[in-house]
Every structure is written in C-alpha cells, then in structure tokens.
C-alpha positions in Angstrom: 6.7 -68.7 -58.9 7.2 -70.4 -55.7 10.9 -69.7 -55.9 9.9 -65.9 -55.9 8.1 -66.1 -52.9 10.2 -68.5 -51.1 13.0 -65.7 -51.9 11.0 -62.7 -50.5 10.1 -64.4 -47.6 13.7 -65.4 -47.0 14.7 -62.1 -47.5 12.4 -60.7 -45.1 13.3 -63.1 -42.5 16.6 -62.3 -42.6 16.1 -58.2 -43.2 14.4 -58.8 -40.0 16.6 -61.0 -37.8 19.3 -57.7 -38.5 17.8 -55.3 -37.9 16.5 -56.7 -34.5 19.7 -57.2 -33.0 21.0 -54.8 -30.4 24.3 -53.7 -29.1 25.1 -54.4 -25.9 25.3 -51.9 -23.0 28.3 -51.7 -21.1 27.4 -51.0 -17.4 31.2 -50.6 -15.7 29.8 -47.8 -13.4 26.1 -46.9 -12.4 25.7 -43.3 -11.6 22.7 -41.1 -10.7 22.5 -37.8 -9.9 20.4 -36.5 -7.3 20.7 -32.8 -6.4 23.3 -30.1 -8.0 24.0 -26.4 -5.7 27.3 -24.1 -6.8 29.7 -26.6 -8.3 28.7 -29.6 -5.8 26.8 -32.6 -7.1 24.8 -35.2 -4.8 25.1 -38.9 -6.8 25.6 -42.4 -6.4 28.7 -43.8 -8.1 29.5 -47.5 -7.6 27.7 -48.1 -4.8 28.6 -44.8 -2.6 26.0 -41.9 -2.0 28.8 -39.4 -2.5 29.2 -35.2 -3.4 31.2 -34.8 -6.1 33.1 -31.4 -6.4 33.8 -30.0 -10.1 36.0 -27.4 -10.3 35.1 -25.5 -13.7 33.2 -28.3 -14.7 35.6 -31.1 -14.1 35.3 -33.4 -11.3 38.2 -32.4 -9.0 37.3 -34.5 -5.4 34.2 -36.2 -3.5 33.1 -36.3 0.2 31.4 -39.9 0.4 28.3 -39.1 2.4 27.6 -43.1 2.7 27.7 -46.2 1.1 24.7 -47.8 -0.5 24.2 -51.3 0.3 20.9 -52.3 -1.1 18.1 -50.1 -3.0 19.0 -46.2 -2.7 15.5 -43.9 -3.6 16.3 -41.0 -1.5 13.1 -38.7 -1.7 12.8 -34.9 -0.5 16.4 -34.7 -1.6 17.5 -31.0 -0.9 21.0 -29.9 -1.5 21.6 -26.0 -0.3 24.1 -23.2 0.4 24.0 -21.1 3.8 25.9 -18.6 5.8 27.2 -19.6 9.1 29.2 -17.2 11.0 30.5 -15.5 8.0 31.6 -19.3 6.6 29.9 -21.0 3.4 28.5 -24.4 4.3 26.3 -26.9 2.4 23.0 -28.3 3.8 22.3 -31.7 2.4 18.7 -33.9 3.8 17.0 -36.5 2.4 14.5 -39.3 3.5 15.1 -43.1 3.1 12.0 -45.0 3.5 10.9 -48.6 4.1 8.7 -51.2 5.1 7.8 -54.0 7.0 5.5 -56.5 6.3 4.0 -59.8 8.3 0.6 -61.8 8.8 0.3 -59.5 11.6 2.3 -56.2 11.4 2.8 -53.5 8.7 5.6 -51.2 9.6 5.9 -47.8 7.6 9.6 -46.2 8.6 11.3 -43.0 7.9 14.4 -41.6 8.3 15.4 -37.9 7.4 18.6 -37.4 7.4 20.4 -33.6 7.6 24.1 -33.3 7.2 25.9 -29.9 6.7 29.3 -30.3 5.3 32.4 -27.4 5.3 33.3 -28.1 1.6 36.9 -26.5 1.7 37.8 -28.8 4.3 35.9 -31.7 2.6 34.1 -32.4 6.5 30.9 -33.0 7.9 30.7 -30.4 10.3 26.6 -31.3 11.9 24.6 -34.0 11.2 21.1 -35.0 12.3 18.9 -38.5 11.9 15.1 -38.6 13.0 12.9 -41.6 12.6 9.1 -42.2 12.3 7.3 -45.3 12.6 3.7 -46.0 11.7 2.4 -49.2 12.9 -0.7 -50.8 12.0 -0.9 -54.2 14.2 -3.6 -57.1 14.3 -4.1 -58.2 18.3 -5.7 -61.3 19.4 -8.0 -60.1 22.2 -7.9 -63.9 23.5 -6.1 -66.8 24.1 -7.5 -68.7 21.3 -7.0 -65.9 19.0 -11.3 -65.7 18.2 -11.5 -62.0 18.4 -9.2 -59.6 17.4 -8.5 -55.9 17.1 -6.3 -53.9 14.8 -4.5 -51.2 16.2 -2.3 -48.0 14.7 0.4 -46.2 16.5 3.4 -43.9 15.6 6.3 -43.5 17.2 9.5 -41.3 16.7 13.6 -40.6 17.6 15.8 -38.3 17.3 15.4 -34.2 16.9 13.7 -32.3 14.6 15.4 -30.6 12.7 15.5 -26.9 11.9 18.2 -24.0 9.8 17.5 -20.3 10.5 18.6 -17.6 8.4 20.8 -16.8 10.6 22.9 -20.4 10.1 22.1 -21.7 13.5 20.4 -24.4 14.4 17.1 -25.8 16.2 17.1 -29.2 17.4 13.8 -29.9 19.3 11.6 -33.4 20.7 8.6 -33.0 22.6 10.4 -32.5 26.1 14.0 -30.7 24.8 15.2 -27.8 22.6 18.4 -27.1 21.5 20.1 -24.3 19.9 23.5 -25.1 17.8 25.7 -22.2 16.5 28.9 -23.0 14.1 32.1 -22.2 15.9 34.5 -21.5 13.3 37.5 -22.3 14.9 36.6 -25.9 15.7 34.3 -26.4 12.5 31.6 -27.9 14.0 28.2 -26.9 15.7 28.0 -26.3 19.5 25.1 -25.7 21.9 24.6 -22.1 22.3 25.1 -20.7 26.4 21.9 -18.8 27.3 23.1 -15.4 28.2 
C-alpha cells in the first residue's frame, strides 16, 4: 500500500514539475507601436522613436524621429494627415513627462513636442518643443530654518502650438505671435509677410 501511494505522489510531482516549465522568450528586438495614419506607423524599434513607412503592407523605409535613451511613455500621442499648399504632410505631437524629486523640491515637467514631416522626401519640414514646469518648493523663512512656507509656481518655454485648416501655422507666447505658411519650393515653414 505504501508503494501505491509513494507512486502517485511521485507521479504527481513529476506531472507537475513538466508541465510548469516554460519556454523561453526571445527578445532580439523590442517594438511598440504608438500611432498608425495612411500607411505610416509611429513605434519604437531598438531603441529609436521612429515612422515606419509600409508600402502595401510591407515595411519599405523609416524617418527616425529620435532615439530613446531611457523610459519612452509618450502620452497625447497624435499622428495626422493635412493639406499644406496643395502638398500632403504628416503632423506627429506627443508629450514626454517627468519628475523631479528632493527633501525640498517636487518638479512636474512637460514637453510637447510637434513635428510635421514631408513623407515623400522622408524630411522634417517644422518642428515645435514647449515646456511646462510646476513647482511646489519648501522655503525656510529664516536663517535657522524654524519656520517655513511652501510655495507653487509654473513656468513655461517655447510657443504654443497651433494647425489651421488651412495648413498654416500659429506659434504664439504671452508677448509674440507668429504665423508659418509651407513654401513648397523650399519644404519647410516660413513666417508669413503681413500684407
């Protein structure tokens, strides 16, 4: 009897140990798709935040947008097509956020970014960066650091950024507007002359 059970508990034990044991995973490239418009794709593929270009749905060519050196969670990813002076053009933003952190100081910082990209020519033809900053700070009201106050400010740089129907472009601050138009022959955006 006691051989019995020794034999169904080994058997059990070893059914077990089987069926327990996983393959494992081979990670030669890391990809993650972001954002698809038309036959473009916004991923990150070994390390570069890139736009990958299929061409009837095979990867034919990329446009790296930037490469990725530490933790990549792009949020308010949009990825869009537009008309600029009769010329197809893709609108790509995203926000990369992060923070700071000592005894004393928690900084908040975001930076949205806004590139438009001529696809035939595989070129960045605009692109815009604004920052924000919250700041909540303890301050020692004295020299022997007895009373103490905290205090909250934000700060920004860089333009605002804004696409019109029309494929221009607003770029505004508190104390400057300007308006961009494409100029097709020299594929980028230029300030637009007040008539």
């Amino acid at each position: 009897m006691k051989k019995i059970f020794l034999f169904i508990v080994l058997s059990f034990t070893i059914s077990s140990s089987f069926a327990q044991k996983k393959k494992p995973i081979s990670k030669s490239t890391s990809l993650s798709v972001f954002a698809k418009v038309d036959n473009l794709v916004a991923e990150i593929k070994n390390g570069i935040f890139q736009i990958r270009i299929n061409e009837n749905g095979t990867p034919k060519d990329v446009i790296e947008v930037k490469k990725i050196e530490s933790i990549f969670t792009p949020t308010n990813l949009k990825f869009i097509s537009f008309n600029a002076s009769g010329i197809l053009l893709y609108l790509l933003t995203w926000t990369e956020s992060s923070q700071t952190k000592t005894n004393l100081k928690i900084e908040d910082t975001s930076v949205i970014y806004s590139n438009i990209y001529e696809i035939g020519s595989k070129k960045l033809v605009f692109s815009n960066k604004k920052v924000l900053s919250h700041i909540v700070e303890k301050v020692f009201l004295d020299k022997l650091k007895n009373a103490s106050e905290t205090q909250e400010r934000k700060h920004s740089e860089g333009f605002e950024f804004k696409l019109n129907p029309d494929g221009s472009i607003i770029q505004k601050t508190k104390t400057q507007e300007n308006k961009l138009v494409y100029d097709v022959a020299k594929m980028q955006y230029l300030i637009s002359k007040k008539k």
